[in-house]
N, C-alpha and C positions, 0 to 999 in steps of 0.2 A: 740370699734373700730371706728376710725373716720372715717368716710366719705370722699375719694380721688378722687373721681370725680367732673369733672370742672362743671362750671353750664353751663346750655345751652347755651346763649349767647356765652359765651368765647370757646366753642368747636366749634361751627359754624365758629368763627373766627380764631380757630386755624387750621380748615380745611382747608377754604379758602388762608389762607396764604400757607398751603401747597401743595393746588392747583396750586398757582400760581409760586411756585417755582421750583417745578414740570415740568409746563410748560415750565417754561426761561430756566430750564436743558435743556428738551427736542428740546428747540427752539437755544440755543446755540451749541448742539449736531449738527442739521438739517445743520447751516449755518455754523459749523469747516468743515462736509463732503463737502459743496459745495464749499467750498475753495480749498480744498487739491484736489477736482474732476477738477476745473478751472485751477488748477497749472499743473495737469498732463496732461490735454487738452493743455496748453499751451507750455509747453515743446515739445509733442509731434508734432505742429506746429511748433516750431522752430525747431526742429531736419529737420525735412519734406524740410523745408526752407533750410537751410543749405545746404543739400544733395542736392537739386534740382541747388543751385547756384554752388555746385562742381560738379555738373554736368556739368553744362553750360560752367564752366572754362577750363574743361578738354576737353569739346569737341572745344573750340575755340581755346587752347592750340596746340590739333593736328589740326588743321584747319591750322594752323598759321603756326607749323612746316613741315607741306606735301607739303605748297604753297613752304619756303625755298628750301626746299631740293628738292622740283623738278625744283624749279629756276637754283640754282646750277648745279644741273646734267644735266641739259639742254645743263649750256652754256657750261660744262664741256666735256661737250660731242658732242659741236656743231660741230667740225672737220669733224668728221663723216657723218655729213650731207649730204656731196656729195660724198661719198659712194654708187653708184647704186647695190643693193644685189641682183636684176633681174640678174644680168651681172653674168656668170658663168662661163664665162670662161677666165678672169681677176685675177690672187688672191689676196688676200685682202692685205689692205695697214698693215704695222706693228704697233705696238701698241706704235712706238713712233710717232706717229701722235697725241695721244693725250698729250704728252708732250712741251706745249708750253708755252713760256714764262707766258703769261697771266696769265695761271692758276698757278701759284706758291702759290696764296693767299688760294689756296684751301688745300696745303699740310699738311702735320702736320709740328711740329717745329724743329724737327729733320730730316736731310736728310735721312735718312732711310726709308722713306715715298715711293721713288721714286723707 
C-alpha cells in the first residue's frame, strides 16, 4: 500500500494557505456586515430627514394658511366693526351689512353663495 501522505514541507504550506483563506472569508464576511449595517444606518437617517422636513412644510403650510384666512375674515368682517355689543338696548344691525360690494371676491362662483 502506498504512502498518501504529503511530506512535511508541502502540508505546512498547505496549511497555511488555508489559513489564510480562511481568513480573507472571514475578513470579507466582517466588512459585507459593515456594509449592509452602514446602508441601514443611512436609510434610517434619510427617512428621519425626510420626516423632519415634512414636518417643517406642514407646519409653515398652516402657518401660511391661518395668516390668509384670518386676513380675509378680518376684512370680511370688518363692517362689524362698529358694532358696539356693550349697547343692549340697540338691536343689532341685519346681516346684510356684511354684504357689500367689495366683498364679492370672497364668494364662491356661483351665486348661490349669497
Amino acid at each position: 500500500m502506498p504512502d498518501l501522505r504529503l511530506p512535511r514541507g508541502a502540508r505546512s504550506r498547505t496549511t497555511s494557505l488555508v489559513a489564510i483563506l480562511m481568513l480573507t472569508v472571514a475578513l470579507a464576511a466582517f466588512l459585507a456586515y459593515e456594509a449592509w449595517d452602514a446602508a441601514r444606518s443611512h436609510r434610517a437617517t434619510a427617512k428621519r430627514a425626510i420626516m423632519d422636513y415634512a414636518k417643517f412644510a406642514a407646519w409653515e403650510f398652516s402657518v401660511s394658511a391661518k395668516e390668509a384666512l384670518s386676513s380675509s375674515l378680518a376684512w370680511a368682517f370688518s363692517p362689524t366693526g362698529a358694532i358696539d355689543a356693550r349697547d343692549l338696548d340697540r338691536p343689532l344691525p341685519s346681516p346684510a351689512i356684511l354684504d357689500h360690494e367689495k366683498s364679492s371676491h370672497l364668494l364662491c362662483a356661483r351665486d348661490s353663495s349669497r
